[in-house]
C-alpha positions as CSV (number, residue, x, y, z in Angstrom):
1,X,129.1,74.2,85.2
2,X,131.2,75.5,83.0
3,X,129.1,75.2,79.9
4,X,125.7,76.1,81.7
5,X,123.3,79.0,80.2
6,X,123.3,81.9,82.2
7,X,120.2,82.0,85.0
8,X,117.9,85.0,86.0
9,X,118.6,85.3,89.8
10,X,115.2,86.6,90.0
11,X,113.6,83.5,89.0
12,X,116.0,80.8,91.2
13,X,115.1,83.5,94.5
14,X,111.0,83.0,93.6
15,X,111.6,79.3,93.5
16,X,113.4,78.9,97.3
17,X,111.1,78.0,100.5
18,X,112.2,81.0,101.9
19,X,110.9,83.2,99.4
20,X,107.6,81.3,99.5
21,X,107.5,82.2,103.6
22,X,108.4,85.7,102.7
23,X,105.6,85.6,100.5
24,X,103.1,84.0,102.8
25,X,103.9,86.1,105.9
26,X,103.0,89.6,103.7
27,X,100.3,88.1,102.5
28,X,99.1,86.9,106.8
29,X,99.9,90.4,107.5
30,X,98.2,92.1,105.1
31,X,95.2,89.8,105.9
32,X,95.8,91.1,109.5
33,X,95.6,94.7,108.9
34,X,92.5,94.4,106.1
35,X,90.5,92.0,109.6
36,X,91.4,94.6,111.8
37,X,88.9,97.3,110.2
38,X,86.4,94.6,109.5
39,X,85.9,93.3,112.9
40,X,84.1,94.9,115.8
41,X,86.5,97.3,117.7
42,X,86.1,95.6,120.8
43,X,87.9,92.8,119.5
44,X,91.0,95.0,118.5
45,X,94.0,93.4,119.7
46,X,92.8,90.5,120.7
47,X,93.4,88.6,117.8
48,X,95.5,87.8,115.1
49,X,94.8,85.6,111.5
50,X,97.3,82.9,111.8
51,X,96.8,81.3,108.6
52,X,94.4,81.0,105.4
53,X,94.0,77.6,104.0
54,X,91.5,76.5,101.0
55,X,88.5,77.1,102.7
56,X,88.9,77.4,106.5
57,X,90.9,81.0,108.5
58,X,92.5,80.3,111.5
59,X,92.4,83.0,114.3
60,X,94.3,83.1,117.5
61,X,92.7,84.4,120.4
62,X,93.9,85.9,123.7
63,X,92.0,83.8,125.9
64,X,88.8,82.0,125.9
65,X,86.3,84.9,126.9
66,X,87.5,86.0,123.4
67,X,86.9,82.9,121.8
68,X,83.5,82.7,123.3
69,X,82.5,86.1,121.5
70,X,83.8,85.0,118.4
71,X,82.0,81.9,118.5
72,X,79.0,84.1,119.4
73,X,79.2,86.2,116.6
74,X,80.6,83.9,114.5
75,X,78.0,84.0,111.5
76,X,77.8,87.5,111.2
77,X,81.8,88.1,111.7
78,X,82.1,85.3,108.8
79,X,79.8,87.7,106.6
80,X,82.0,90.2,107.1
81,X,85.2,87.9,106.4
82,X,82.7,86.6,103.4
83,X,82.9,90.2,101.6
84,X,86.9,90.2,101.0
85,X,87.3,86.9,100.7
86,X,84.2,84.6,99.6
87,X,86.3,81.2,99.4
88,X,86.5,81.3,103.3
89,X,83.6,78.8,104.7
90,X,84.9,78.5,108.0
91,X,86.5,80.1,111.0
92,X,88.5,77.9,113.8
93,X,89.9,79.5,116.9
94,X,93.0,78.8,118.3
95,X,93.7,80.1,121.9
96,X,97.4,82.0,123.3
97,X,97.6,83.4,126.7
98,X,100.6,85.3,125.7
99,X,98.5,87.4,123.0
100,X,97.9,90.4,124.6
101,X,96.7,94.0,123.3
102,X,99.8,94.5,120.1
């Protein structure tokens, strides 16, 4: 320890889990907010993006009269989805009686 080269603190923060959560949870949120004006209004506050994988967005719903509408509309609100982010092939619904209007 004694002998070691000086470290950027900077670069051993980037490399911790935490930092990569941090990272992820901006990124969900801003996903969030950038949905929000892309969806109908009707379905304002009645979902939330709860994570982004390779090729699949998963949403979670406030109940399943929600999810019915998405699945409805699903080809046209993945269009939409299609326009910010073109990687995303597929929608999955996951649904959370507690979600209500945030």
């Amino acid at each position: 320890m004694r002998y070691s080269k000086p470290k950027n603190i900077n670069q051993i923060i980037e490399k911790t889990t935490f930092s990569q959560i941090i990272k992820k949870s901006a990124f969900i949120n801003e996903l969030n907010e950038k949905i929000q004006f892309l969806f109908p209004k009707e379905f304002k506050g009645y979902y939330r993006v709860l994570e982004i994988e390779q090729h699949n967005i998963l949403f979670e719903v406030a109940n399943a009269m929600v999810r019915q509408a998405f699945l409805f509309n699903q080809k046209k609100l993945l269009e939409l989805i299609n326009k910010e982010y073109p990687e995303i092939k597929e929608i999955k619904f996951s649904i959370n009686p507690e979600l209500n209007s945030f």
